[in-house]
C-alpha positions as protocol buffer text, in pm:
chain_id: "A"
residue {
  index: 1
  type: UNK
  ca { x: 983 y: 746 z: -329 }
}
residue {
  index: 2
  type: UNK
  ca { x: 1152 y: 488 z: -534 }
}
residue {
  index: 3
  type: UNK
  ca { x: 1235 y: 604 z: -896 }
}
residue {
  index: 4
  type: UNK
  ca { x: 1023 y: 444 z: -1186 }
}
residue {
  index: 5
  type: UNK
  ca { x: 1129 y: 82 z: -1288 }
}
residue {
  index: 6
  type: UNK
  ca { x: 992 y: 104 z: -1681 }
}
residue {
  index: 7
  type: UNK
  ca { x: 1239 y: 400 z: -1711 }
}
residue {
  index: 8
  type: UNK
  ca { x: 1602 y: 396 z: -1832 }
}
residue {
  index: 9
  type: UNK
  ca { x: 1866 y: 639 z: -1606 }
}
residue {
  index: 10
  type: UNK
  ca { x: 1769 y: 872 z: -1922 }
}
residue {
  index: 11
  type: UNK
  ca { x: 1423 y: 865 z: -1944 }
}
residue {
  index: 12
  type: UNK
  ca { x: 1369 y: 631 z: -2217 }
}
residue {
  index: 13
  type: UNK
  ca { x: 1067 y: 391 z: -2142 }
}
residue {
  index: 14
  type: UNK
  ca { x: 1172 y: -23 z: -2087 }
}
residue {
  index: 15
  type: UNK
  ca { x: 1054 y: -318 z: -2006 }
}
residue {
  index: 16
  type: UNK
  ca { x: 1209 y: -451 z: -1682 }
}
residue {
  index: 17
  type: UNK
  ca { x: 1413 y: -768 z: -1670 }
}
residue {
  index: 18
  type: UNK
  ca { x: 1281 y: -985 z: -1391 }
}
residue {
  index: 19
  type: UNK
  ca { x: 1453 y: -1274 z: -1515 }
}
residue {
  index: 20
  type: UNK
  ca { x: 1690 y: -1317 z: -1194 }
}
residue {
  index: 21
  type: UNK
  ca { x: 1358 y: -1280 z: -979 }
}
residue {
  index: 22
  type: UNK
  ca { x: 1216 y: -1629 z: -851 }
}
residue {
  index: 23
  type: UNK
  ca { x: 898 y: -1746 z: -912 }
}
residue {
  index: 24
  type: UNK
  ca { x: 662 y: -1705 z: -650 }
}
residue {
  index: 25
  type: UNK
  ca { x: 272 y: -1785 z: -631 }
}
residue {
  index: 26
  type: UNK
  ca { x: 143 y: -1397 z: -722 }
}
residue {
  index: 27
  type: UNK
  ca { x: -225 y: -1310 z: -629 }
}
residue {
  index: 28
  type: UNK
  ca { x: -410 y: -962 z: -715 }
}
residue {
  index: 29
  type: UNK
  ca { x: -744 y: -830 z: -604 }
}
residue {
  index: 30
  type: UNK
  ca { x: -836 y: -510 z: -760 }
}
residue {
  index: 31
  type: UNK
  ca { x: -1226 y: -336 z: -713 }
}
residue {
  index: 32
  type: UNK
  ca { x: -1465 y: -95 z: -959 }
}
residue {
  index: 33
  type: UNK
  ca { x: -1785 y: -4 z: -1010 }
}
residue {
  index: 34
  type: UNK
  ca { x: -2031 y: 100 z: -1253 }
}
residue {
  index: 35
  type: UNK
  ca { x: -2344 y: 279 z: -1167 }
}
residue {
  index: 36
  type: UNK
  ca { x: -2638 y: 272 z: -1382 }
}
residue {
  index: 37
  type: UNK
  ca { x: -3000 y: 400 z: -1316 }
}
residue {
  index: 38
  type: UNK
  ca { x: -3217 y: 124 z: -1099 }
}
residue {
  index: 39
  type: UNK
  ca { x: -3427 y: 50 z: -1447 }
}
residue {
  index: 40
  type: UNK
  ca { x: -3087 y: -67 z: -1601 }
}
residue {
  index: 41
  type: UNK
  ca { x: -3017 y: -247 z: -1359 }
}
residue {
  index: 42
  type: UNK
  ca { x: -3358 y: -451 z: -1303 }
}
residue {
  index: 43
  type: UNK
  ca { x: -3322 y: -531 z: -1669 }
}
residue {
  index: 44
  type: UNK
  ca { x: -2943 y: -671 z: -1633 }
}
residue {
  index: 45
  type: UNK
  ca { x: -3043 y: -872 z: -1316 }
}
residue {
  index: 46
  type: UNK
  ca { x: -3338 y: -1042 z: -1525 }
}
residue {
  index: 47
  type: UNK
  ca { x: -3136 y: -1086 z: -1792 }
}
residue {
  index: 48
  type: UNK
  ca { x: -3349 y: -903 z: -2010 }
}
residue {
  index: 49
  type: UNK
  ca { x: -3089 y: -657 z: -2174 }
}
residue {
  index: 50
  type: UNK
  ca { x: -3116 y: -661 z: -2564 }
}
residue {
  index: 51
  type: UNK
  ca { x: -2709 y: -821 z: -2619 }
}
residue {
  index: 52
  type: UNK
  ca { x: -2774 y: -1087 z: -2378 }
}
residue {
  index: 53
  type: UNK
  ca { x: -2651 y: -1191 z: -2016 }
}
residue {
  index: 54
  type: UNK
  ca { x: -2479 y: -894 z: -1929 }
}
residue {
  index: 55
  type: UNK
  ca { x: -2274 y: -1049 z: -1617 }
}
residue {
  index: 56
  type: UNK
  ca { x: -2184 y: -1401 z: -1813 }
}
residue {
  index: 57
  type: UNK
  ca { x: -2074 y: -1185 z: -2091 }
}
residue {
  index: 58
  type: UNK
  ca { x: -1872 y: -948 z: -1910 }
}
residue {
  index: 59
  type: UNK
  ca { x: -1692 y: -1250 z: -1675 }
}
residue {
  index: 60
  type: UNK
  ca { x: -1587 y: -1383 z: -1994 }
}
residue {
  index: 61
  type: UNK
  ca { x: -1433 y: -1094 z: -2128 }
}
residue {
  index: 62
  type: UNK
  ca { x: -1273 y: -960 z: -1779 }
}
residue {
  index: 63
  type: UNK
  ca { x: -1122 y: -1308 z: -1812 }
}
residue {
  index: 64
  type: UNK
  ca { x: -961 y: -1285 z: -2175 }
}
residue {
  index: 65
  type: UNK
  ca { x: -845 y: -928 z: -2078 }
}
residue {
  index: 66
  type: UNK
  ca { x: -648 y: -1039 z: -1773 }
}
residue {
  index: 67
  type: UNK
  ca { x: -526 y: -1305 z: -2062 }
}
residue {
  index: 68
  type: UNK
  ca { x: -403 y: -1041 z: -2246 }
}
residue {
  index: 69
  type: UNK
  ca { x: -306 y: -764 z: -2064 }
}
residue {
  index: 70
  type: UNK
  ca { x: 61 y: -796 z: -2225 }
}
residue {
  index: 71
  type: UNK
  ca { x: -92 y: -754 z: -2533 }
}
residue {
  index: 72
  type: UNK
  ca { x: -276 y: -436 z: -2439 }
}
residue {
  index: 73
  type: UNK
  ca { x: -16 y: -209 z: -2246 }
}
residue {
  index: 74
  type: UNK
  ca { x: 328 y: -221 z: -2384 }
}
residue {
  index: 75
  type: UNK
  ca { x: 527 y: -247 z: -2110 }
}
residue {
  index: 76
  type: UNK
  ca { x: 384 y: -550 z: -1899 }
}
residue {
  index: 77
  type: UNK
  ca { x: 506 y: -912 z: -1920 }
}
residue {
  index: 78
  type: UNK
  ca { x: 299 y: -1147 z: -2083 }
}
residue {
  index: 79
  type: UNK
  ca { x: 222 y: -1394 z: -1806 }
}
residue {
  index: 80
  type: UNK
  ca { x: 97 y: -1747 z: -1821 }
}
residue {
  index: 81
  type: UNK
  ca { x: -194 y: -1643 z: -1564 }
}
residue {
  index: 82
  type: UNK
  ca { x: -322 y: -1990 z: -1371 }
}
residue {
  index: 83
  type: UNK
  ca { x: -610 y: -1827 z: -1198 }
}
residue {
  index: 84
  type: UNK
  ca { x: -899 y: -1560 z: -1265 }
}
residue {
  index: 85
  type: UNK
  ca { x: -1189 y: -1524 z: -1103 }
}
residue {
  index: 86
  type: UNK
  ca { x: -1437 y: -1218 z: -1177 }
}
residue {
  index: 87
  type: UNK
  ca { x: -1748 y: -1101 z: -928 }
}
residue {
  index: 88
  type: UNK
  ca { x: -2028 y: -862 z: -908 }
}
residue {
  index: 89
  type: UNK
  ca { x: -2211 y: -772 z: -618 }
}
residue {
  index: 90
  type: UNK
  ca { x: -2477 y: -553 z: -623 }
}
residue {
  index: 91
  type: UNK
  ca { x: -2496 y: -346 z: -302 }
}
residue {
  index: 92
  type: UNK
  ca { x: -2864 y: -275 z: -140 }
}
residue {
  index: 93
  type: UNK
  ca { x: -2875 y: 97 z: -249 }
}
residue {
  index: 94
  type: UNK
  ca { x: -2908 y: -67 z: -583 }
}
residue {
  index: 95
  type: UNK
  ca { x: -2770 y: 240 z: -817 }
}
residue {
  index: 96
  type: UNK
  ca { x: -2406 y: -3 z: -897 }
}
residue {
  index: 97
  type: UNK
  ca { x: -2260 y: -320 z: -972 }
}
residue {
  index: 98
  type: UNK
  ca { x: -1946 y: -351 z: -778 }
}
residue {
  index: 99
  type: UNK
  ca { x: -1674 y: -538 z: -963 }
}
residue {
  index: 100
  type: UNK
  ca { x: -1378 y: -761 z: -805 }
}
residue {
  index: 101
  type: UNK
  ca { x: -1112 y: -980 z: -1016 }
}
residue {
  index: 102
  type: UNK
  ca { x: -868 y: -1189 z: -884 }
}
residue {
  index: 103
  type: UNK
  ca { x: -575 y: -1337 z: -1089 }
}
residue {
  index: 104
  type: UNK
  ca { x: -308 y: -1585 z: -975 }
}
residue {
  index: 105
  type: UNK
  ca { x: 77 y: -1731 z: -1133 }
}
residue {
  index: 106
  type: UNK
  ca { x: 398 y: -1841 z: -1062 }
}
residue {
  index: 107
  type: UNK
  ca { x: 604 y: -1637 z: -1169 }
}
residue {
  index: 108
  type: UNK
  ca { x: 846 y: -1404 z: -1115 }
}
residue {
  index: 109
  type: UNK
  ca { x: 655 y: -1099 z: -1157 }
}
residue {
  index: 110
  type: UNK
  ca { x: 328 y: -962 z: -1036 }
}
residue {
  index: 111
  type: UNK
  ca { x: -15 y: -1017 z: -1136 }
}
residue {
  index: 112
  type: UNK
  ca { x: -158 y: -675 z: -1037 }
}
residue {
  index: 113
  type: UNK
  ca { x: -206 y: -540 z: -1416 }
}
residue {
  index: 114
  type: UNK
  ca { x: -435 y: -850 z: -1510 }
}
residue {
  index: 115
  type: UNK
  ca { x: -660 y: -819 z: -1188 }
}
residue {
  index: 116
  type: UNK
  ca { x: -700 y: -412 z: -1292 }
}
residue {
  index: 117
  type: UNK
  ca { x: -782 y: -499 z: -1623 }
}
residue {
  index: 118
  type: UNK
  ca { x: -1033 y: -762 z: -1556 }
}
residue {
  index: 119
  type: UNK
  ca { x: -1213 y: -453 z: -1333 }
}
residue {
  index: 120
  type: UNK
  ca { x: -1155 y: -242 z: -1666 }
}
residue {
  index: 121
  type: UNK
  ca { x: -1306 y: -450 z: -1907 }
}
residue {
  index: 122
  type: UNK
  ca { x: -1578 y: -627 z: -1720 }
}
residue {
  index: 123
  type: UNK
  ca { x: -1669 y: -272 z: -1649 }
}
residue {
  index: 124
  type: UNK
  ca { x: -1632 y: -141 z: -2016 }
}
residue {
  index: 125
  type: UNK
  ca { x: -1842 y: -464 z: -2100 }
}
residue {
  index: 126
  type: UNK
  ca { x: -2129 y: -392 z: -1891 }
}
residue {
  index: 127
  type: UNK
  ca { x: -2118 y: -26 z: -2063 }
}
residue {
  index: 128
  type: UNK
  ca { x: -2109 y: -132 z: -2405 }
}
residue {
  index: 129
  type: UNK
  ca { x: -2448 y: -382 z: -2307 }
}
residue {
  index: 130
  type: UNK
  ca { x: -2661 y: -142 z: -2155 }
}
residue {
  index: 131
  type: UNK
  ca { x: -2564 y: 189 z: -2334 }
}
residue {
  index: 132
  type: UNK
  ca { x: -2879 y: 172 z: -2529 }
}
residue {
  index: 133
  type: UNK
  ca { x: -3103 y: 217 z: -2268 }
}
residue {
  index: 134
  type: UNK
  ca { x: -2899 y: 417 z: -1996 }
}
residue {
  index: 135
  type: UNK
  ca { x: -2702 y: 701 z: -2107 }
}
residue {
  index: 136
  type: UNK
  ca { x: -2624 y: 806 z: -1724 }
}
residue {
  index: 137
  type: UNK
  ca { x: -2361 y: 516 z: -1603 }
}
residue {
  index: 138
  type: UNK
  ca { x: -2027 y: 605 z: -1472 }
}
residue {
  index: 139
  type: UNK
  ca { x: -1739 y: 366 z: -1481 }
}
residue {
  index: 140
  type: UNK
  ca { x: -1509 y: 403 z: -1176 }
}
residue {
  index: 141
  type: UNK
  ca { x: -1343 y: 354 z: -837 }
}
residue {
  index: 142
  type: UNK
  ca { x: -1119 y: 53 z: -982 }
}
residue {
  index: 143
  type: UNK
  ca { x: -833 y: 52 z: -752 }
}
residue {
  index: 144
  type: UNK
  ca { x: -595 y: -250 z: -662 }
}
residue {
  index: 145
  type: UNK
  ca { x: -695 y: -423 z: -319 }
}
residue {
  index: 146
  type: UNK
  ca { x: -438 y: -623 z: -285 }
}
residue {
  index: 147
  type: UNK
  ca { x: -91 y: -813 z: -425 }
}
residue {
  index: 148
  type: UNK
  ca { x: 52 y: -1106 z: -243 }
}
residue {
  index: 149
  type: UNK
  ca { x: 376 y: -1371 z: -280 }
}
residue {
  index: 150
  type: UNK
  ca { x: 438 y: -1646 z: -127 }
}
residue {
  index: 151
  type: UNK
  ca { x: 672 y: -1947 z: -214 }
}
residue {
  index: 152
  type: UNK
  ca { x: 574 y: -2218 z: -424 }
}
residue {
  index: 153
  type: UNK
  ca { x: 483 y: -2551 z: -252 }
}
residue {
  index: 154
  type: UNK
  ca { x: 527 y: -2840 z: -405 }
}
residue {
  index: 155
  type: UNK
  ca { x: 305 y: -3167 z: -309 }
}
């Protein structure tokens, strides 16, 4: 196992220099959940939730969280993201909505902390909209799917 990168030789915490690293087109995938009784979820699939459009609202917010992850955890680079897309999917057994960000740069760092908090807070989101009527739901399961690089091409 490699030793931790946001630690100094003497265990003081850092931010890492990636400055000499080249920028690359960085994608992340990262997955969640929340599961909610099947009444809460009939009411957030007819939109019919008290605060509004659950889903709309909590795309929009996944997508100013991955904006801002640098903001939120000390440690991470605040990136210039160029791509995030949020989903939901809600499987047959109808007791979840499944949750899947992606987020996309160039840069010479990764993208992985944006895509995880998109999950996060699209996830917290849907909480915070339907606590009212279901006090069962469980956030969870968020978990990076991926992280690719590849060079940048131009034209």
């Amino acid at each position: 196992m490699s030793s931790l990168s946001h630690l100094t030789p003497s265990g003081e915490a850092r931010m890492v220099d990636v400055s000499a690293k080249p920028p690359l087109v960085r994608e992340a995938i990262a997955e969640g959940e929340i599961r909610l009784s099947a009444e809460t979820l009939r009411l957030v699939q007819s939109n019919a939730v008290a605060k509004g459009n659950v889903l709309a609202t909590a795309r929009i917010a996944a997508i100013q969280a991955a904006k801002r992850t640098g903001d939120l955890i000390p440690l991470c680079h605040p990136l210039p993201i160029t791509h995030c897309a949020v989903d939901f999917e809600i499987p047959a057994s109808e007791d979840r909505i499944r949750i899947t960000a992606s987020a996309r740069i160039v840069a010479g760092t990764g993208v992985e902390m944006e895509a995880l908090t998109a999950v996060s807070v699209a996830a917290l989101t849907i909480y915070d909209m339907c606590k009212a009527v279901d006090k069962t739901m469980v956030i969870g399961g968020i978990h990076l799917v991926s992280k690719t690089k590849r060079p940048v091409s131009i034209g």
